[in-house]
N, C-alpha and C positions, 0 to 999 in steps of 0.2 A: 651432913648425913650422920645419925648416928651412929657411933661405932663400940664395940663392948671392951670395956678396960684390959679385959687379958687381949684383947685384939692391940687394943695403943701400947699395951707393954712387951708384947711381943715385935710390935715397928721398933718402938724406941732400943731393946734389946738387939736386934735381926735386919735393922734395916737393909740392908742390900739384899738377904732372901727377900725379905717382902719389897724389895722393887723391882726384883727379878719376877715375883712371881705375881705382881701388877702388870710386867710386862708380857709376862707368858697368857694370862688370861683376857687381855687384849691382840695378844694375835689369834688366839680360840675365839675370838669374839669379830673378827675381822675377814677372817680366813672362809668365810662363808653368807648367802644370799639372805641369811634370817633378818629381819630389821630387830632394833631393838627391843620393844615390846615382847614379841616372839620369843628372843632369848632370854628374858629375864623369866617367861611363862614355861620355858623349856627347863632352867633350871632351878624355876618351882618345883616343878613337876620332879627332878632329879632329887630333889632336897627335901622332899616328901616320900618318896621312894627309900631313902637312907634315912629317913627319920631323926633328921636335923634339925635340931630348933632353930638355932642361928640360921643356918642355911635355909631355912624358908620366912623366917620374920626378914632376912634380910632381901631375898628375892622377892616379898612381897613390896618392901618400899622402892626395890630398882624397877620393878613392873610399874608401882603406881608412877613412880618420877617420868618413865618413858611412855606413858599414855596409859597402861591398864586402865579396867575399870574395874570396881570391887568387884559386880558381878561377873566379870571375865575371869580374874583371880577365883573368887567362890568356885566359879564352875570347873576349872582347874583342880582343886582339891579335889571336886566330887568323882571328877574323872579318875582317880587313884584308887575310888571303894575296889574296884573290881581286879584293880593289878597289887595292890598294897596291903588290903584288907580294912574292914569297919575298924577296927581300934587306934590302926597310924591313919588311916582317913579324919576320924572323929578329933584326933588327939592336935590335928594337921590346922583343921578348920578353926580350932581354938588358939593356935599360933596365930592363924591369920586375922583372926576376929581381934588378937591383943594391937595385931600393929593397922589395924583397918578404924578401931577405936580411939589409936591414938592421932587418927589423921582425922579425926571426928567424920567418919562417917557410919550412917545409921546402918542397924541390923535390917537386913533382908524383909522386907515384907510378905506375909502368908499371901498367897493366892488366893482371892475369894473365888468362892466355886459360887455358879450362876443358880440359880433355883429356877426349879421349871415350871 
């Protein structure tokens, strides 16, 4: 999985904070009914609300690894317009579009609307 350089230099710096706080975020992660999937859409959802880039490129690949599906994820952001606002929604979807692209998968298709 990948990981961002000030992240590995902070393990190699910190390592027993960051195994403590491996450990701490596996009993948050245990300590409750959510399956994984769930949890990793839960804090999507968190990580877009704080306006994290990390924090949601990286909650997007833990979603995809435990089943997401892109449009599960997409729908996910869209849910945020109305608690978050259009600017960290918009700004949110294009975190998500960067690590959805790298897992090659294609952009959303428009809905054709039926003619009568």
């Amino acid at each position: 999985m990948y990981l961002p350089k000030t992240y590995e230099g902070f393990i190699q710096t910190y390592p027993e904070i960051q195994k403590q706080y491996q450990e701490l975020g596996q009993s948050c992660r245990e300590c409750g009914p959510l399956d994984a999937k769930a949890q990793n859409l839960v804090k999507l959802g968190i990580a877009i609300g704080a306006n994290s880039r990390g924090g949601v490129m990286s909650s997007v690949r833990k979603a995809l690894a435990a089943g997401a599906t892109p449009e599960e994820i997409r729908h996910c952001v869209l849910m945020a317009l109305t608690l978050t606002g259009f600017p960290n929604m918009i700004v949110s979807m294009g975190w998500v579009s960067e690590v959805l692209d790298q897992s090659k998968d294609p952009a959303p298709k428009k809905k054709s609307q039926k003619k009568k």
